[in-house]
N, C-alpha and C positions, 0 to 999 in steps of 0.2 A: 470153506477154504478150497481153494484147486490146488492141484498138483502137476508140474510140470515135469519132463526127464532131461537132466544136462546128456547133449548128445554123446555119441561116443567117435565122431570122427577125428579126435586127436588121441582115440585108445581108451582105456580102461583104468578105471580110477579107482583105488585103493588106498588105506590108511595105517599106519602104527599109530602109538599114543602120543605121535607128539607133532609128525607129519601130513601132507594129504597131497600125492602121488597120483599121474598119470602114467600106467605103462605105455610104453610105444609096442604097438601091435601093427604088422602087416596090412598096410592099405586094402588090400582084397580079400582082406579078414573080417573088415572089422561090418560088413552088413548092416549099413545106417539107414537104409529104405527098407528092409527088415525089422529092422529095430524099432522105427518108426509105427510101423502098421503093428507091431503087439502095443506099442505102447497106447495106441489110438484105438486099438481094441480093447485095452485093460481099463480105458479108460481117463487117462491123462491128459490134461488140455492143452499141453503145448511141449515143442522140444523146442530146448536152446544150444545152440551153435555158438562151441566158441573161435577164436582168431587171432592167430600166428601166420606170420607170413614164412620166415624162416628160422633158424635156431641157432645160436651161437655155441662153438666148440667151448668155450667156456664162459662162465658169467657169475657175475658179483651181482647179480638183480635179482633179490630174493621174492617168491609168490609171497602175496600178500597172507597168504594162508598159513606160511610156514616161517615161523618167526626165528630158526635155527638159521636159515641162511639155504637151507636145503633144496637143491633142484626139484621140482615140480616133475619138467621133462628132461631127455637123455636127449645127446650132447647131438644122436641122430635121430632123430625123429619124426614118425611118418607122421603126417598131417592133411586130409583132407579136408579141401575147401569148402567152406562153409556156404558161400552162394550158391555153391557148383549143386552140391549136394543136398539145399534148401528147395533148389528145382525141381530134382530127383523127387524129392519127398514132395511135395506140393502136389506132385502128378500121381502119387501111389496113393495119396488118403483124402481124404473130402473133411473132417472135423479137426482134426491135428493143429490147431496154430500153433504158428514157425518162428522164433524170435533166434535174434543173435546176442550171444552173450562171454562178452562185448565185443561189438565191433570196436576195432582202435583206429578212431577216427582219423589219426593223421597218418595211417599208414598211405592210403594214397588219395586220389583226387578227391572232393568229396562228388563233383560232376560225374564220375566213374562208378562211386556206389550209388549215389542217387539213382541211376539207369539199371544198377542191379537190382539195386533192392526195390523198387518200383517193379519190375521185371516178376521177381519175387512176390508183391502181392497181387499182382492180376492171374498169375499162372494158378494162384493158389487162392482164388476167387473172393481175397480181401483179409487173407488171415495172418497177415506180417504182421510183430511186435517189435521193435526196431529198438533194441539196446544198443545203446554205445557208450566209450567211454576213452580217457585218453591213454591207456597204456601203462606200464609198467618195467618191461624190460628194455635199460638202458641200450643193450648193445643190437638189438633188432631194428632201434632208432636210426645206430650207427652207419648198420649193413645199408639201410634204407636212403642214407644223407640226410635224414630230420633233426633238426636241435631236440636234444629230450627235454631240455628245459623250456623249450617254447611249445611244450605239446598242448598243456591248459586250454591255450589260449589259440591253437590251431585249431582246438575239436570247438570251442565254442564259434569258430569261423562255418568248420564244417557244419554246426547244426542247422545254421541259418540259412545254409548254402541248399541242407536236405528241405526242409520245409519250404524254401523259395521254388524250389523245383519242383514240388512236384504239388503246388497251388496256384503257381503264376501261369501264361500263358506264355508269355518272355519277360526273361529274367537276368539282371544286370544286377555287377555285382564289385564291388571296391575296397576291398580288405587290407589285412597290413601282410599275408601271405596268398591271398587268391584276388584274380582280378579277371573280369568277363565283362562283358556288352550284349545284350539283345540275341540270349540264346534259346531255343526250345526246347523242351524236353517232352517227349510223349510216347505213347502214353502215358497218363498220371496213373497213380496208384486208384485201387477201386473204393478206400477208406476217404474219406473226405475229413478235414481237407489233406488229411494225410495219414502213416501208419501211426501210434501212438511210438515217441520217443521216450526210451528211460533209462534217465544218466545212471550208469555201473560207477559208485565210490564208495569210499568209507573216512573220509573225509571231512570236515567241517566245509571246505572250500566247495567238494566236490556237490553236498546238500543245496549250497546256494544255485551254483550251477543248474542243476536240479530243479529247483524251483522257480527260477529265472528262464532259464530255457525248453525245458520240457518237460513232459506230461507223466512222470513216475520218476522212483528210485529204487535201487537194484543192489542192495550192499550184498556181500558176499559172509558166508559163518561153515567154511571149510575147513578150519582148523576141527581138530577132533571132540573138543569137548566146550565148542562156542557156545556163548550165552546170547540166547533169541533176544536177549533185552539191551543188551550192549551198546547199541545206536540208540536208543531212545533221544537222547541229547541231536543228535543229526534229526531227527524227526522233529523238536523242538524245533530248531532251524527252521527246517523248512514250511513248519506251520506259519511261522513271523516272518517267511519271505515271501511267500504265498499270500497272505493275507495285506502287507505290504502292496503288490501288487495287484490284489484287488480280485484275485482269486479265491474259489474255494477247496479245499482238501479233499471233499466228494465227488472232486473231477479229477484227484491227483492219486496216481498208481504207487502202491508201496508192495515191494516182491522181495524176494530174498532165497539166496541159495545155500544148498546144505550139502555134506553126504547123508548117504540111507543107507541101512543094512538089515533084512527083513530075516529074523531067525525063530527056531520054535522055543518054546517058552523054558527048554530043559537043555537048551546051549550055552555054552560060557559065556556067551558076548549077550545072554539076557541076563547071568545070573553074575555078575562081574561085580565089582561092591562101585567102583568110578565105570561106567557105561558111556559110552562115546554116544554125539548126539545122536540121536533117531536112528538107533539102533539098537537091536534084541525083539523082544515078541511084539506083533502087531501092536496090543496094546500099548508097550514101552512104548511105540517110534507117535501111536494119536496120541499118549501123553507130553513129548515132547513138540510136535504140532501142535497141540492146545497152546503151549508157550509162544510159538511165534503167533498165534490166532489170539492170544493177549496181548502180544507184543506190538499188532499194528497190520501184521502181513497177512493178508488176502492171497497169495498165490507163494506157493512154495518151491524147487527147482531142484532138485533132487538129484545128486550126481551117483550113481548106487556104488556102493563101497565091493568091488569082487578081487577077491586075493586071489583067483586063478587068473586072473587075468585070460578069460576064456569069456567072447561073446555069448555062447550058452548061458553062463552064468547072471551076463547082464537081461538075457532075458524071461530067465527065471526069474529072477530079482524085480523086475515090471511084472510080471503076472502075480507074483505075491502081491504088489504094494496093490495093482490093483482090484485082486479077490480080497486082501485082509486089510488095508489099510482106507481106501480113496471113499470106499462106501460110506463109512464111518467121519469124512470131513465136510460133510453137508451141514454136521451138527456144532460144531465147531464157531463159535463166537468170536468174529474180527473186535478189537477193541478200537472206536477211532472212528474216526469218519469217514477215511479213506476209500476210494473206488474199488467197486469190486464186481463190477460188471463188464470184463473184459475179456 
């Protein structure tokens, strides 16, 4: 199993037992090309970025994490861009693959990101992972002019729009929201014929999606005491859409994110009688990675759980996971046939 770090350029993520919170920290706090280079020295195989464009003073769009209804983020909050700051990093480390998690495809052109994130795997000499996915907060759709209800069916326009661009030489394009003639894009990306795409859902719809248009799937298990097994049924799916199609599963990526919380073995949050996932002593958090490593998942993503809400904190938190924990995930049995060579 590898292990990825969910970035910290939208702040510091935290948990009680029922929630799972981002604090908003100080843009010129939060040290994401820092954070970066421990993490690629502790060992980690990839940071994911995730994307918000703006935030609504108030909102009825609850995360999908937090089934209360409960804001995620605060009403202001600092967010650094995920492109901006994929570059940054590209140029600080040499092993680190960069993915986004998720990009929300219909926030703008998909011609727009295609050029970024193309951008993105050549600076970073082929190490893009290219999550996307269609969103979630109704009123950011708002701010933006996008129907939220036509977002589905916008990002499956956009996938085909990312793949056409950056395999074709010119690329013409006839949609029922984007429409082009005979355009270039270049450079291509340095992965052939492109970055691996992997739809972020948790979904039955979103599984097909998934399997029909791109190369992984990406469900999320941020609630605090999620079961790594939970999807199995969306894996079902997407095995009989897959196979449908004529593909095989040993080419199809299966990832999944969590929070982490790395404590010693004489802490409350080990010795608790209900333990929030992959959290308490090293041992606890490979015990529960064994679970998703039965469950299907090859790559893990790991948002670390710090209630000081102090970047210090998130990087103590990567140097534990990986002197006590990363060592230990080599041995670790994927169950499944899924790809694991990425």
């Amino acid at each position: 199993m590898k292990i990825g770090l969910y970035a910290n350029t939208h702040g510091i993520g935290y948990r009680d037992d029922v929630n799972n919170y981002t604090r908003s920290v100080p843009g010129q706090l939060l040290q994401p090309v820092e954070v970066a280079q421990t993490a690629e020295q502790s060992g980690f195989h990839s940071m994911w970025f995730p994307d918000h464009v703006c935030m609504p003073s108030e909102t009825s769009s609850a995360h999908i994490a937090n089934q209360t209804g409960a804001r995620t983020y605060s009403p202001r909050h600092e967010m650094l861009d995920a492109a901006v700051v994929m570059g940054a990093v590209a140029a600080a480390t040499t092993k680190l693959r960069l993915g986004t998690s998720v990009l929300v495809a219909p926030y703008r052109h998909p011609l727009s990101d295609a050029r970024q994130f193309a951008t993105v795997d050549v600076l970073s000499a082929g190490r893009l992972l290219f999550g996307v996915g269609a969103g979630w907060m109704e009123e950011e759709f708002d701010a933006l002019g996008i129907n939220f209800g036509e977002r589905g069916k916008r990002t499956v326009e956009c996938i085909e729009i990312y793949k056409r661009s950056w395999s074709e030489g010119f690329v013409s394009f006839n949609g029922d929201y984007y429409a082009f003639e005979d355009i270039s894009m270049d450079p291509k990306p340095l992965q052939k014929p492109g970055p691996p795409i992997i739809y972020g859902g948790v979904s039955p719809l979103g599984a097909k999606r998934a399997a029909t248009y791109c190369d992984g799937f990406y469900p999320v298990f941020l609630d605090p005491f999620a079961d790594p097994h939970r999807h199995s049924d969306l894996q079902d799916i997407i095995s009989e859409e897959l196979n449908i199609l004529g593909r095989q599963t040993s080419e199809f990526i299966m990832m999944a994110a969590t929070t982490m919380r790395v404590t010693d073995s004489e802490d409350s949050v080990s010795a608790t009688a209900q333990r929030k996932i992959c959290s308490g002593s090293a041992e606890q958090v490979i015990e529960d990675l064994n679970e998703f490593a039965l469950a299907g998942y090859s790559l893990v993503v790991a948002k670390m759980d710090c209630p000081s809400g102090e970047v210090a904190e998130v990087k103590e938190q990567i140097e534990r996971v990986g002197a006590e924990v990363i060592p230990h995930c080599d041995s670790l049995t994927i169950s499944g046939d899924w790809k694991t060579d990425f």
